[in-house]
C-alpha positions in Angstrom: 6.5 -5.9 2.3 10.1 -6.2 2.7 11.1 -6.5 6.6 12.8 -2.7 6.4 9.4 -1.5 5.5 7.3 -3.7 7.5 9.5 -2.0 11.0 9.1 1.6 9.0 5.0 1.4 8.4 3.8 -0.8 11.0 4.3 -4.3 12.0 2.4 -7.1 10.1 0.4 -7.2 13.2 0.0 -3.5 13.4 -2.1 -3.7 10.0 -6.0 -3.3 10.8 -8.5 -4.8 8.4 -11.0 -2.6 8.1 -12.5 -4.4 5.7 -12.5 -6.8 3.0 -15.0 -7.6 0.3 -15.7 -9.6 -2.8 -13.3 -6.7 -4.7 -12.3 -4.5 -2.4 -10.5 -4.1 1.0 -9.0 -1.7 3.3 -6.8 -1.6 6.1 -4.5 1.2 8.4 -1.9 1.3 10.0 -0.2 4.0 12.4 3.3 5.6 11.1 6.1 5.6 13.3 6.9 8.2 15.4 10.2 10.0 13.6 12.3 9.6 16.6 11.5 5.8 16.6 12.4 5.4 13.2 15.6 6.7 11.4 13.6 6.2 8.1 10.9 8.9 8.7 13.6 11.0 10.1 15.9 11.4 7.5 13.7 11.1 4.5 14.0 15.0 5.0 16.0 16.1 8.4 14.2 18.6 10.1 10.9 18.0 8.1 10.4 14.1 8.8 8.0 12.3 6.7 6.9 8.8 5.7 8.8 7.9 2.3 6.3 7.2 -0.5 7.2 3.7 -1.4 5.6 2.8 2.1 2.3 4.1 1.0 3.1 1.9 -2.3 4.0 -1.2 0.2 0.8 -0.3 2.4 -1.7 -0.7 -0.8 0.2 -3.8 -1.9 -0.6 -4.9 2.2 -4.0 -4.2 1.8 -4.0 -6.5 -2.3 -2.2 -9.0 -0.3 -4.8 -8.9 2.5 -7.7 -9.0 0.1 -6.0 -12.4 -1.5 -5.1 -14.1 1.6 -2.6 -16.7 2.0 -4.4 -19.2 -0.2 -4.3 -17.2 -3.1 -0.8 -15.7 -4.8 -0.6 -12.6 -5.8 2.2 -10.5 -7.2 3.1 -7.0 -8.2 3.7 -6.7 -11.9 3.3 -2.8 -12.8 2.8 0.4 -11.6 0.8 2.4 -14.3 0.3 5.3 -11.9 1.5 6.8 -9.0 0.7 10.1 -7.9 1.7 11.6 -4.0 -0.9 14.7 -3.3 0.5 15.2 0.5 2.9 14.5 2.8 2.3 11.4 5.4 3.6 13.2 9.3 5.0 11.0 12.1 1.9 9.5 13.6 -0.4 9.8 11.0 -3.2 7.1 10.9 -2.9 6.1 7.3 -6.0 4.7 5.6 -5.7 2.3 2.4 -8.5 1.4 0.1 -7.9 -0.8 -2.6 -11.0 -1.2 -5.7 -9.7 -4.8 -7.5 -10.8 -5.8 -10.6 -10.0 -9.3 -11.6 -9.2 -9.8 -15.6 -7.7 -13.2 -17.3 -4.3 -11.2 -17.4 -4.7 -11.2 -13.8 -5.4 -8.3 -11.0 -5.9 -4.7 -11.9 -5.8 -2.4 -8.7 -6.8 1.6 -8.0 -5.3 2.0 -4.7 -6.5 5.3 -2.3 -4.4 6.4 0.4 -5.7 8.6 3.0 -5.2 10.4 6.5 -7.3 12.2 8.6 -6.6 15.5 6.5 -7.6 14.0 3.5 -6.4 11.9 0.3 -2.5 11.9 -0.2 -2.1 9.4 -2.8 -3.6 7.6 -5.7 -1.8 4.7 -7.7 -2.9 2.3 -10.4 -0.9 -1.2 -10.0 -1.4 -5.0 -11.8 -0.9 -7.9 -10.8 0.3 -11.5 -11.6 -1.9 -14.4 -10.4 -1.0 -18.2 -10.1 -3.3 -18.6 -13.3 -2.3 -15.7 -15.0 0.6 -15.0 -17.8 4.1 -13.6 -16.3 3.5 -10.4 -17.7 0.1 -8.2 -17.5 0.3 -5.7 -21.1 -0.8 -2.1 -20.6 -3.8 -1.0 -20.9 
């Protein structure tokens, strides 16, 4: 997560592991209270909420969390994204990621939650030491 987004979301420190298994993990994170961060604030003044590439960031937290530092991992696609609800100023924000590991690499179906339900679903791939530059589609 770049350092903007890591201060937006939650520090690195901030990120609970709920859990991580053989190929899955999740982990959550707080957001920011608007009038501690300008970036929740003026994603829309007067209606502040969390700006969807952090829920993007949050499931690649949770992929790089599930790899761990021995292991490198790194976005290559986004085959789908889709937003369902707006994320509020202190929202807990709940990230499951289901990984599948091919020879091209990663494949990822990311769910983001808060307590009033699901508010995002994305499909990303990753690159692996051992895999090719570029994962095809498919």
């Amino acid at each position: 997560m770049t350092a903007t987004g890591t201060q937006a979301v939650a520090n690195t420190a901030d990120l609970d592991v709920m859990r991580r298994g053989a190929h899955s993990a999740a982990v959550a994170f707080t957001v920011a209270e608007a009038a501690a961060d300008p970036t929740v604030a003026g994603h829309y003044p007067g209606f502040p909420v969390l700006p969807g590439l952090y829920l993007v960031e949050a499931v690649d937290r949770a992929v790089q969390e599930w790899a761990g530092p021995a292991r490198e991992v790194a976005l290559a696609a986004m085959d789908r994204c889709r937003f369902r609800h707006p994320v509020h100023p202190g929202d807990r924000v709940f990230v499951d990621v289901e990984i599948t590991e091919t020879p091209e690499g990663l494949r990822v179906k990311g769910r983001v939650a808060t307590n009033r339900g699901r508010v995002a679903d994305l499909r990303l791939r990753y690159r692996t030491a051992a895999g090719p530059a570029f994962i095809g589609p498919g």
